[in-house]
N, C-alpha and C positions, 0 to 999 in steps of 0.2 A: 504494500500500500504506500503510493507516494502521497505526501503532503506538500501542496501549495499556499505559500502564505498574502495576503494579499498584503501590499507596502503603500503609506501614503495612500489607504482610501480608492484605489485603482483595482478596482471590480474587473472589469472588464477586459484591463489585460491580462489579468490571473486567466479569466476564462478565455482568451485568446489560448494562451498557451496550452489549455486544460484540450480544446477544439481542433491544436494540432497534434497532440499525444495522441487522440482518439480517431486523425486524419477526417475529420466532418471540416466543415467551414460555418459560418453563419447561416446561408441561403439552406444549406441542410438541418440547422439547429431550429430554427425557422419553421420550416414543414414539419420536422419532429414536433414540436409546440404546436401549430396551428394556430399563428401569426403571420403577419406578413414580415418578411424576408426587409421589408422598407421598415418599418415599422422595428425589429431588433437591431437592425443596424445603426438607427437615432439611437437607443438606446446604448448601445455598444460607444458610438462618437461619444455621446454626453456622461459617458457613465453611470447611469441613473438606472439604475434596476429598485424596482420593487418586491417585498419578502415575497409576493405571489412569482411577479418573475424567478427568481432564486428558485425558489421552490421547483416551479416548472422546469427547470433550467436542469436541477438537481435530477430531480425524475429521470428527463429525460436522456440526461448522459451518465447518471447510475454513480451521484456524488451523493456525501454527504457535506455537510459546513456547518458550524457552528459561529455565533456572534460572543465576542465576550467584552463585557464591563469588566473592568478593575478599579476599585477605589481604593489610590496613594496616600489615603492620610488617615 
């Protein structure tokens, strides 16, 4: 099991990289979802995923992720 860690809040390139391990692209991560292909691409540019995207996302490339809080004081 590899671990990906996402740096600086960059979603989206973690999942790039995740997209080329598994030789898919977007336009295929896309019709896996049943979204438009335009439509994950914005989201890919802006980096703005939602826990329903992730979710989706997870499913359909057979990840898991977790989010974690830490509180320093």
């Amino acid at each position: 099991m590899e671990e990906i860690k996402v740096s600086d809040g960059n979603i989206g390139e973690c999942l790039k990289i995740i997209l080329v391990k598994k030789n898919m692209n977007i336009a295929r991560l896309a019709e896996l979802m049943g979204v438009s292909s335009t439509t994950l691409y914005s989201k890919f540019q802006k980096d703005v995923f939602s826990f329903k995207d992730l979710d989706r996302i997870s499913d359909v490339l057979n990840l898991s992720y977790d989010l974690t809080f830490t509180i320093k004081d």
